[in-house]
Residue, then its C-alpha position, 0 to 999 in steps of 0.5 A: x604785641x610790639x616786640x623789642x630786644x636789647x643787646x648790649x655789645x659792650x658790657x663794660x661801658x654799659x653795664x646796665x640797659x633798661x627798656x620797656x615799649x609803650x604804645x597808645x600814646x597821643x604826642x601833646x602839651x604837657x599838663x600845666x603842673x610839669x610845664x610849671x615844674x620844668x620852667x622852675x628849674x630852667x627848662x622849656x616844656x617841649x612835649x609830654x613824653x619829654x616833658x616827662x623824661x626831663x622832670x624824672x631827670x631831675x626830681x631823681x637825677x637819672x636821666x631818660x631817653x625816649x626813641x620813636x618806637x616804629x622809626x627804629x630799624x627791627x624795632x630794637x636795641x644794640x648798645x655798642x662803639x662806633x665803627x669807623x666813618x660813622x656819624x649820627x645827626x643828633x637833636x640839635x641838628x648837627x652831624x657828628x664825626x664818630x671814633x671807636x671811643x665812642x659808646x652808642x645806642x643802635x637800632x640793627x643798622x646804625x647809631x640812634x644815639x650818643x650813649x648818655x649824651x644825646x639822641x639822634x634826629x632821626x628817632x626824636x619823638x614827634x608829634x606823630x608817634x604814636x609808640x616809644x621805647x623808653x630807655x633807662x642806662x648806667x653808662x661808664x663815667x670815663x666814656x660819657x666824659x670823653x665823648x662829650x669833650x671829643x664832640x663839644x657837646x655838654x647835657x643835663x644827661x651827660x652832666x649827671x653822667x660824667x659825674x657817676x649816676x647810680x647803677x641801680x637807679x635804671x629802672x626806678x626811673x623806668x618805672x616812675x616814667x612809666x607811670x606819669x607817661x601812663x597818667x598823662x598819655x593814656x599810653x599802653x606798656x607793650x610788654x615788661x620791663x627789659x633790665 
């Protein structure tokens, strides 16, 4: 069984964190169903595990983000501020200066992820994953916001951050993923739902 743990270090710009751990799955296109879906409103289809994250964030507006399970250091989960000096390459390629103001998704040893913003390079699903933990939070609005604008970096997940997503939305969308990565994929959950 693949364990996992999440801890949340700061409650107050994380007031909720949910997780769940799913292995088994085949990294692939998208069925041409969730491709059509995500080109009708503007998105390329990128792989199905994504594919699936992006159109939850749409069809409910809470967004999603899937790491590669097996690339995070002791397989789990520190919610926390940036230390001073950090940075964190993220998706688009860009090494990013981080501050104390800042509210980050950490493995055990350092920043996978700008909270509510966007992933980092070195946990992205690729076509060789083979397990993922699947994040679903409610961030601090004010936090997002700052962030996004310190680092000039907008997103569809930021966009629907700053804007105040719904507390209770986390693991509805977990489970709805869940389920469509489950038909899609065949993936396996590996334990239950972390909230």
């Amino acid at each position: 069984v693949l364990g996992t743990s999440v801890t949340i270090e700061d409650s107050e710009l994380c007031p909720r964190y949910a997780a769940r751990v799913i292995t088994g799955i085949k990294i692939d296109e998208s069925p041409d169903w969730l491709k059509s879906r995500l080109e009708s409103v503007g998105q390329r289809p990128i792989n199905n595990i994504v594919d699936i994250t992006n159109f939850v964030m749409f069809d409910i507006g809470h967004p999603l983000h899937a790491f590669d399970y097996e690339k995070l250091n002791e397989n789990r989960i520190v919610v926390r501020r940036a230390r001073t000096g950090e940075t964190l390459v993220t998706l688009d390629g860009l090494k990013r200066e981080l501050d104390p103001s800042m509210l980050l998704i950490c493995d055990a040893k350092e920043p996978v992820a700008l909270a509510g913003i966007m992933g980092g390079e070195d946990t992205e699903v690729s076509p060789e994953t083979q397990s993922i933990l699947l994040e679903s939070a409610y961030f601090d609005i004010g936090t997002v916001r700052k962030t996004a604008k310190d680092l000039g970096l907008r997103t569809e997940a930021s966009f629907r951050f700053e804007r105040g997503a719904d507390p209770e939305f986390p693991v509805r969308a977990l489970n709805r993923a869940c389920r469509l990565i489950q038909e899609v994929t065949g993936g396996i959950f590996a334990g239950p739902v972390i909230d």
